[in-house]
LOSELO-478864 format. One record per residue (C-alpha): residue number from 1; residue in one letter; x, y, z. Coordinates in steps of 0.05 Angstrom, whole numbers. Layout:
% LOSELO-478864
(r NUM; a; (X; Y; Z)),
...
This chain:
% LOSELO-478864
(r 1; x; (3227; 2263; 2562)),
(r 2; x; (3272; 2288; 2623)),
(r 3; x; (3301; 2345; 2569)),
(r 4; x; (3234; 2365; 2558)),
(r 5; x; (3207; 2368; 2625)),
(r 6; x; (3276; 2403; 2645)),
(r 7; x; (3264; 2454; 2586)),
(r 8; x; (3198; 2473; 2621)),
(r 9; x; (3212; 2486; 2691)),
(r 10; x; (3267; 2532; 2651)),
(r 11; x; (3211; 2570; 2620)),
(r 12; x; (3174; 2570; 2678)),
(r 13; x; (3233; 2598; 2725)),
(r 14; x; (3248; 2647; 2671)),
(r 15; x; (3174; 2668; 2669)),
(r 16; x; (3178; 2679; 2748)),
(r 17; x; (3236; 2714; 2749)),
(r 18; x; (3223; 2763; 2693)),
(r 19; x; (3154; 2767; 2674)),
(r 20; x; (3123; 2766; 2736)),
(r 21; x; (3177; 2812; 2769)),
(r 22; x; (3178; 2865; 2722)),
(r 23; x; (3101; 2872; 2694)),
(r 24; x; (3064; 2839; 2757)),
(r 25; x; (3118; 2866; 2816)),
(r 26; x; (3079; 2940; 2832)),
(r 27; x; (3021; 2921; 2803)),
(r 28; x; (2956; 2889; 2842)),
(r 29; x; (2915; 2831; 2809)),
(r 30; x; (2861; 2879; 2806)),
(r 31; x; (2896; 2937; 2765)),
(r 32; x; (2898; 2878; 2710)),
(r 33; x; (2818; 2874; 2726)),
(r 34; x; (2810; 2942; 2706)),
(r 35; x; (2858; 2945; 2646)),
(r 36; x; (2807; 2885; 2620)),
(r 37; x; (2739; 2919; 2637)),
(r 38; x; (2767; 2985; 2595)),
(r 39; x; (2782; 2951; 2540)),
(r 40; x; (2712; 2916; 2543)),
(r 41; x; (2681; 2987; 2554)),
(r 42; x; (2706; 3011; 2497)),
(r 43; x; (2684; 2953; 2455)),
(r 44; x; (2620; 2963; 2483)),
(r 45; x; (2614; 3043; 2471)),
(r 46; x; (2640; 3031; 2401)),
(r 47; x; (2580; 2980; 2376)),
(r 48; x; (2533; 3032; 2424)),
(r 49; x; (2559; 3093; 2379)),
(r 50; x; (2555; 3050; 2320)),
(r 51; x; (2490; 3032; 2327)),
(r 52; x; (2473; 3097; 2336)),
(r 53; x; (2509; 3124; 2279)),
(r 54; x; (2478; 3079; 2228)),
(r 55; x; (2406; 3078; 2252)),
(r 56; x; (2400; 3152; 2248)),
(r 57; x; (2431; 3145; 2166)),
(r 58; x; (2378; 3097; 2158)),
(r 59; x; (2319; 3146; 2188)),
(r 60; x; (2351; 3198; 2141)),
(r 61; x; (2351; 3151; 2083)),
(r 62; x; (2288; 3127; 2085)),
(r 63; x; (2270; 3214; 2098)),
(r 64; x; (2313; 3239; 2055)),
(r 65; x; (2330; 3186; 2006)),
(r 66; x; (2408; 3161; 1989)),
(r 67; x; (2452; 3229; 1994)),
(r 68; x; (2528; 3252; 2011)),
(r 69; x; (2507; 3252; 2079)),
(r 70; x; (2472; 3189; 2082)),
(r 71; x; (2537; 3153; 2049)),
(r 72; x; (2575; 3199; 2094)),
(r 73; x; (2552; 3173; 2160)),
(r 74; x; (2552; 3101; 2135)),
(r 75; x; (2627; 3097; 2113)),
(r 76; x; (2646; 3126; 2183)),
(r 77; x; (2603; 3067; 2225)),
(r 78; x; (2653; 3014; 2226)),
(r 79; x; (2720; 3069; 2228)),
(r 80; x; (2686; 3104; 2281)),
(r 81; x; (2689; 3030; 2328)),
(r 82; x; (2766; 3012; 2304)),
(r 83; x; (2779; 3083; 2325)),
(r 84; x; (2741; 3089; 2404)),
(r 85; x; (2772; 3014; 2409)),
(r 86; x; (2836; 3050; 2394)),
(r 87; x; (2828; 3098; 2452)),
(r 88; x; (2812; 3034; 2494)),
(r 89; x; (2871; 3012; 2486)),
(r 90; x; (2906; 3066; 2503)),
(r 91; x; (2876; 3089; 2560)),
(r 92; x; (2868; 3012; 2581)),
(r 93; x; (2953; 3017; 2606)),
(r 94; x; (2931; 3074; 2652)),
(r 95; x; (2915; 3027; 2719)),
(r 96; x; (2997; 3002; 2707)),
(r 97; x; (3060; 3026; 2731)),
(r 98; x; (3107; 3030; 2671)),
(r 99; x; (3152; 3084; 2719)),
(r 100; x; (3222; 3040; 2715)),
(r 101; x; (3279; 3068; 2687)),
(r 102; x; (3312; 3003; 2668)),
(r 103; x; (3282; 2939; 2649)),
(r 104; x; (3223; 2902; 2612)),
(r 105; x; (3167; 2953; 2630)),
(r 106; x; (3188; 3012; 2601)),
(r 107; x; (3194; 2977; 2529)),
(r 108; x; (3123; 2946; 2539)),
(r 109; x; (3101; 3018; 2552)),
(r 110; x; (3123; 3051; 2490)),
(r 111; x; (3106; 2980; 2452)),
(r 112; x; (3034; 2983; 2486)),
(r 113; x; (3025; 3048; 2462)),
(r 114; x; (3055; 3046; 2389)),
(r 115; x; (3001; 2990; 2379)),
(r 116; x; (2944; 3036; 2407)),
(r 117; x; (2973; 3091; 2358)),
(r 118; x; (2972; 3040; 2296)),
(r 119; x; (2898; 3025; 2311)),
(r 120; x; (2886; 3094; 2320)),
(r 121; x; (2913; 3105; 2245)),
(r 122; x; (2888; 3042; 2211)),
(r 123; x; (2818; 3078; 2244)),
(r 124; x; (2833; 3143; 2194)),
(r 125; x; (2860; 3103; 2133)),
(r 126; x; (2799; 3056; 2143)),
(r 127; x; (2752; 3112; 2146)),
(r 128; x; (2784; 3149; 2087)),
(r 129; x; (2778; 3083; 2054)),
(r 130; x; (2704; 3074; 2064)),
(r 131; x; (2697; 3155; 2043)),
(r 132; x; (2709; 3139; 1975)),
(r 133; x; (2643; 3109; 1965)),
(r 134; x; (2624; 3188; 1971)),
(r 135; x; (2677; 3208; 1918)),
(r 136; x; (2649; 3159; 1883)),
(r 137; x; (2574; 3180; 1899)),
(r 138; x; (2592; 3253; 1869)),
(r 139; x; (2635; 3218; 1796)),
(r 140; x; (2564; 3185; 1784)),
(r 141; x; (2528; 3248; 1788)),
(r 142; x; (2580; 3281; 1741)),
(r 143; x; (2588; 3228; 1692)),
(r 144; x; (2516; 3224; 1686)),
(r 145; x; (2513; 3292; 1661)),
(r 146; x; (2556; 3267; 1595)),
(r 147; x; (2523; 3229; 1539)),
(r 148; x; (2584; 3187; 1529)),
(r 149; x; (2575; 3117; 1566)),
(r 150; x; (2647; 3107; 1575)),
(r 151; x; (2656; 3159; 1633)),
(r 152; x; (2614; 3105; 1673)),
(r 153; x; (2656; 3045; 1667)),
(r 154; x; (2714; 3100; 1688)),
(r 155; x; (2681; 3108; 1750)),
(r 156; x; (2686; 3041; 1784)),
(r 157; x; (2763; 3040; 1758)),
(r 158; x; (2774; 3109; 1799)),
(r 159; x; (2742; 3080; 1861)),
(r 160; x; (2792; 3014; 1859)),
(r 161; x; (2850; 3063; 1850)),
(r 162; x; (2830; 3113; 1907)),
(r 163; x; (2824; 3048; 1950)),
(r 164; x; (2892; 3013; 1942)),
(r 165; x; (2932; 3085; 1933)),
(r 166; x; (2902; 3093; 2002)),
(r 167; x; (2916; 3026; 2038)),
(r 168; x; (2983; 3024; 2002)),
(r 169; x; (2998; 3096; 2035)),
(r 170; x; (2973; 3074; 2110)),
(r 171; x; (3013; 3008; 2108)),
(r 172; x; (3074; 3056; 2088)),
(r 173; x; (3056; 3115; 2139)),
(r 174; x; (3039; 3059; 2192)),
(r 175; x; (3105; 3033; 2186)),
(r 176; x; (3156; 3078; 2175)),
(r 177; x; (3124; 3135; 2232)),
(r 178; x; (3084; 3086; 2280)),
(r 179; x; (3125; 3024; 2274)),
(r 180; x; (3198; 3047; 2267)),
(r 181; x; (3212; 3006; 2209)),
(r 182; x; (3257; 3032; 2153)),
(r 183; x; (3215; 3036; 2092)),
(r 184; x; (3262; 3069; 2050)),
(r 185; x; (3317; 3002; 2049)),
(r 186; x; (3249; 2968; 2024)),
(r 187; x; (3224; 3021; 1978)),
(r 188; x; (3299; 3013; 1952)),
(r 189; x; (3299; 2944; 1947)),
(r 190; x; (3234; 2943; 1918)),
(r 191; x; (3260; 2985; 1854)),
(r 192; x; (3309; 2943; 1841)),
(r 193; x; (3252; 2884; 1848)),
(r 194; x; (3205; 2923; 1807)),
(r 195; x; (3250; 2930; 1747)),
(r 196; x; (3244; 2851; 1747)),
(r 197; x; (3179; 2850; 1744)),
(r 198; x; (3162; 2908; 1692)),
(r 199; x; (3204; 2868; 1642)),
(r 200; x; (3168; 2799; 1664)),
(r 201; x; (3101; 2844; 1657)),
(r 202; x; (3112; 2884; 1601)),
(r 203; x; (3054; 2856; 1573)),
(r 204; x; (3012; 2873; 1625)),
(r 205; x; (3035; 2932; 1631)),
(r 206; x; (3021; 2950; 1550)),
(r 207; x; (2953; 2930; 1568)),
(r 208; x; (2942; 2983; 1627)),
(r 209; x; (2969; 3041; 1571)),
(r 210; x; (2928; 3015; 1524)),
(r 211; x; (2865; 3032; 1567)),
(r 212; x; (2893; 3097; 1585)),
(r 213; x; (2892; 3105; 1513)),
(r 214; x; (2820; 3083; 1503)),
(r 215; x; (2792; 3128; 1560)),
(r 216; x; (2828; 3193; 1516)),
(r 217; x; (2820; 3168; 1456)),
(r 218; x; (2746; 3143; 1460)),
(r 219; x; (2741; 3107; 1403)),
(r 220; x; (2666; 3071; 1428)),
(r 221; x; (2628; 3080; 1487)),
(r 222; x; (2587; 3023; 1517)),
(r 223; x; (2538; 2983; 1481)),
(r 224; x; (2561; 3012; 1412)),
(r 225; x; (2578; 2957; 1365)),
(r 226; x; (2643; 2946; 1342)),
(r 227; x; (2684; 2908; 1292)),
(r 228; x; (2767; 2898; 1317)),
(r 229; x; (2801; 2842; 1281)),
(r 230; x; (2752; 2780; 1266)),
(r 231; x; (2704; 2799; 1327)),
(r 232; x; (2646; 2842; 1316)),
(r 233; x; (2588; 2859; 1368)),
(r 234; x; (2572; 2907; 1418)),
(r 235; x; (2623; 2931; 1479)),
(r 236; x; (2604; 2905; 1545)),
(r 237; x; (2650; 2929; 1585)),
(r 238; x; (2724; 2963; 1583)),
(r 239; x; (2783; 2949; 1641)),
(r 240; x; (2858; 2967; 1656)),
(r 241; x; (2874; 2898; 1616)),
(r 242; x; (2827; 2882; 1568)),
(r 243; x; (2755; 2893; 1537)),
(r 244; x; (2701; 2853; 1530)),
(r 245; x; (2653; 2845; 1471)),
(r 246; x; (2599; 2801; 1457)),
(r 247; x; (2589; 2775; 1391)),
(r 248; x; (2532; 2774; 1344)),
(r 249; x; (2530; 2702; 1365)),
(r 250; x; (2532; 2710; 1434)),
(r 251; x; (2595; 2694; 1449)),
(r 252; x; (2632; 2735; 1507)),
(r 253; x; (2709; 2754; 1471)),
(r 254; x; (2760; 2786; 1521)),
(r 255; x; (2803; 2828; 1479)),
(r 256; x; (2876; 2858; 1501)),
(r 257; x; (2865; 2933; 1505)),
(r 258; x; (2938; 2934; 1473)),
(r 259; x; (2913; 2896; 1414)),
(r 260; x; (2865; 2949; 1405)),
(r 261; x; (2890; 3011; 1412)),
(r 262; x; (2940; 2976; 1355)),
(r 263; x; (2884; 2950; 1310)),
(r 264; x; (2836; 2988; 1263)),
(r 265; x; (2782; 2994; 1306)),
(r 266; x; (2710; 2997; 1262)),
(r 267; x; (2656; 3028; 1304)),
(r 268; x; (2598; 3007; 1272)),
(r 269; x; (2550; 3038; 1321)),
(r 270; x; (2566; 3107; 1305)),
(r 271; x; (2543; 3097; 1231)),
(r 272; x; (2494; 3152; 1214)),
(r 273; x; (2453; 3094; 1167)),
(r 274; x; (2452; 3033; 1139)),
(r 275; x; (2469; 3017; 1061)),
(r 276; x; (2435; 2969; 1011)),
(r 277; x; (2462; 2948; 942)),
(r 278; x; (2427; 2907; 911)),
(r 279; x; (2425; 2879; 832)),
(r 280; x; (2351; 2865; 809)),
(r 281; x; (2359; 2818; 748)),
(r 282; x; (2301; 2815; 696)),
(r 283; x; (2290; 2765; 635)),
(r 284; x; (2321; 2796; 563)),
(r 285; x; (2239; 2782; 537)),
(r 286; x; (2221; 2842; 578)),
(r 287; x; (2249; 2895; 526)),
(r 288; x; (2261; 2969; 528)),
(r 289; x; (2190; 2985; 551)),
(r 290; x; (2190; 2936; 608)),
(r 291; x; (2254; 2949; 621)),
(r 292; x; (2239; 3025; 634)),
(r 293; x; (2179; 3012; 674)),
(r 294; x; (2218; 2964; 723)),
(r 295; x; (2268; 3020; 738)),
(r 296; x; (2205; 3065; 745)),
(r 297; x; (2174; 3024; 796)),
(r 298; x; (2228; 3009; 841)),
(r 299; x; (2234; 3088; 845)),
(r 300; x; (2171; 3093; 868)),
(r 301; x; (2167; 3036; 912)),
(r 302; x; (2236; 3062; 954)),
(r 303; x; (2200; 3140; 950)),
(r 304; x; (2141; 3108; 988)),
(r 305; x; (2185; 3081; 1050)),
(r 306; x; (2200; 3134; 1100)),
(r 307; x; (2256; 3099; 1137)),
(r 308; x; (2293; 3101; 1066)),
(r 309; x; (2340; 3171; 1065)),
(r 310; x; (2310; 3228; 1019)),
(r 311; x; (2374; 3262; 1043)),
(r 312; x; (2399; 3304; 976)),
(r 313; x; (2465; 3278; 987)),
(r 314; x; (2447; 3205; 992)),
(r 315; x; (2385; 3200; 951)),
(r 316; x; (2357; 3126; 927)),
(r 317; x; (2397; 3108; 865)),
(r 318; x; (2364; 3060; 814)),
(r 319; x; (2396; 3058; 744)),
(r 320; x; (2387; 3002; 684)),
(r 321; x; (2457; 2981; 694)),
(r 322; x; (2491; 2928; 646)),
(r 323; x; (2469; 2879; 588)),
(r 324; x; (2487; 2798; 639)),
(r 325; x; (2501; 2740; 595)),
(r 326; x; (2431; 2718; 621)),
(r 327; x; (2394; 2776; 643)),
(r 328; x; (2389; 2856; 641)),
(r 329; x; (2413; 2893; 698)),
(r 330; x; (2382; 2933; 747)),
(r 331; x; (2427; 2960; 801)),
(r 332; x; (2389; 2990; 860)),
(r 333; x; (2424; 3034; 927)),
(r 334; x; (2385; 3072; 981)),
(r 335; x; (2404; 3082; 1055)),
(r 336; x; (2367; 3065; 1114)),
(r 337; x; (2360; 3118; 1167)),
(r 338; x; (2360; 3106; 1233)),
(r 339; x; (2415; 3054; 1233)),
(r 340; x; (2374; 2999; 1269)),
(r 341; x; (2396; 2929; 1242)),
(r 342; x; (2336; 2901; 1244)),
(r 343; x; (2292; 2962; 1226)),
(r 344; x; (2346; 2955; 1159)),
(r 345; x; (2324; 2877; 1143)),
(r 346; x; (2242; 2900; 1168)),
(r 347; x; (2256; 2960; 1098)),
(r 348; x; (2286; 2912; 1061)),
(r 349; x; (2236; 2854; 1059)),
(r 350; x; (2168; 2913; 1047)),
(r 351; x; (2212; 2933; 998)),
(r 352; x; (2229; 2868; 969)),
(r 353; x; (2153; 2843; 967)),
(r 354; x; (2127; 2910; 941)),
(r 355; x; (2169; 2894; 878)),
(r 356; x; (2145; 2832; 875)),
(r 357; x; (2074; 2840; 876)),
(r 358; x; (2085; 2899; 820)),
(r 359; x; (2125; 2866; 773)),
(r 360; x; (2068; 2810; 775)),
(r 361; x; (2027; 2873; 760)),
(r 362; x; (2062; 2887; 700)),
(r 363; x; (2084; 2819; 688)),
(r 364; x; (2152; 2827; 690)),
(r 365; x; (2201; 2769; 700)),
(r 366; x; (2253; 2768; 745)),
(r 367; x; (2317; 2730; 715)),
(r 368; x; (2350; 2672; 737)),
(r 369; x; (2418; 2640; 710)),
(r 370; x; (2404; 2597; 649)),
(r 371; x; (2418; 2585; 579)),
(r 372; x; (2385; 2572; 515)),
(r 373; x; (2411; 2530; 460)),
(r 374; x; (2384; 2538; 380)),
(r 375; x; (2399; 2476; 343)),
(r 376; x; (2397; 2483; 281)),
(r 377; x; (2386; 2427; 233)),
(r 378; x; (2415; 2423; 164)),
């Protein structure tokens, strides 16, 4: 307990002879007073102009609607503060006497104003930060010009780049020019660190080319649906590591991007229509004639539907195909144009009931698997 009490009148003697003689010796009480009420000024003038700033952007939005300007003003409201409190602080050391040529006072001086110049440049970076929203203001309008969907999940990766290559390059600029320390010994020894951590995230890393890959390459754009490995639905969205897609039963499936850019990837969205094949099986009673006039209606039946592709190229193909063990044949193909999945299954079941209603026309049996068996008795 004495140690401890001794240890504090040490402090305290120390703090006498130093502090107070070097920083309080020269100056008055009240020079202290006003290096407080600048630094309160400026605090105050900095939410003023900010409330300024921000309610005339809102005036002009509400005029105007959302514009480069409007963002403009906005992302400089909260640099524009950091930066006047900046000059506060500066300008706050004035009402002090930092005139010695040896001691304490002259190394607060140039401390005291290296801090005012490092808020005065985390004031830029910050407001170069917050002006990306504007770069990012102008992408939209230029992706939006492009029918491919992709561009716009590009957008939002741009804007997280712009932002960290920026704070990254303040910390740097902030400390090597501001700050005096020696960023190249930790750039250096960051290499070395790096090359650690590139092997322990080479997997990671395979990921962020693969994307790279997929924004050149474009092999889907968003909402298409696609088929890579065992998952198949549409793309929801697409990221430095990985892309999402949610299958046909709902099911939200994150896969690697370096998986896919080294997978076949089936884009089933891009599919100009939609194929049947189908085998229509009819009883061996029916006979040539019946036969015949199966294949005849089906052909007319697929000529009614309009959704089914008259395209020369692709037309409707119905041919009396094969002799079964238990049936005759009757192999039918026609394409379905536009490729909508469910307008497909809406063709097939009109078609489907059309033939059944005219084979009960006709009286025509559709086949099923059986057998007969002739006994024959001696």
């Amino acid at each position: 307990m004495t140690r401890s009490v001794t240890t504090l009148m040490g402090f305290a003697d120390w703090w006498q002879e130093t502090v107070n003689y070097e920083i309080i010796r020269g100056n008055a009480t009240w020079r202290f007073g006003l290096v407080l009420l600048v630094v309160l000024l400026a605090m105050v003038a900095g939410r003023i102009v900010q409330f300024a700033i921000n309610g005339y952007a809102v005036r002009l939005a509400r005029k105007r609607g959302e514009g480069p300007v409007t963002l403009l003003l906005k992302a400089l409201v909260k640099p524009v503060y950091v930066a006047i409190f900046a000059a506060g602080i500066f300008f706050a050391k004035l009402p002090l006497f930092f005139d010695d040529e040896e001691g304490i006072r002259i190394a607060i001086s140039a401390g005291w104003t290296a801090i005012a110049r490092a808020v005065a440049a985390i004031s830029v970076a910050y407001a170069l930060y917050r002006l990306v929203d504007v770069v990012e203001y102008y992408l939209n309008r230029l992706v939006g010009k492009t029918e491919t969907k992709l561009d716009d999940m590009l957008v939002p990766v741009v804007r997280k780049a712009l932002r960290v290559t920026i704070a990254i390059v303040a910390i740097l600029v902030i400390a090597e020019n501001i700050l005096g320390t020696n960023v190249k010994s930790l750039l250096l020894g960051a290499g070395v660190g790096g090359i650690a951590i590139a092997l322990a995230a080479k997997d990671t890393i395979a990921n962020f080319f693969g994307s790279v890959t997929i924004f050149a390459d474009r092999p889907f754009q968003m909402g298409e649906v696609v088929k890579i490995g065992e998952h198949k639905g549409p793309v929801e969205e697409v990221g430095f590591r990985s892309t999402r897609i949610r299958t046909l039963e709902g099911h939200l499936v994150t896969v690697p991007n370096s998986v896919i850019v080294n997978s076949a990837v089936e884009n089933i969205g891009r599919r100009p229509f939609i194929r049947r094949t189908s085998n229509i099986t009819i009883t061996y009673d029916s006979g040539h004639t019946k036969a015949k006039r199966a294949v005849e209606i089906i052909k007319e039946i697929l000529a009614d539907v309009p959704e089914v592709n008259t395209d020369p190229a692709r037309p409707p193909r119905v041919y009396f195909s094969d002799f079964n063990d238990w049936s005759l044949n009757i192999y039918m193909s026609y394409w379905v144009k536009p490729p909508d999945y469910w307008l497909y299954h809406g063709v097939n079941e009109r078609v489907n009931l059309e033939m059944m209603k005219r084979f009960e026309a006709e009286k025509i049996e559709f086949a099923f698997p059986s057998q007969t068996l002739y006994v024959r008795k001696d």
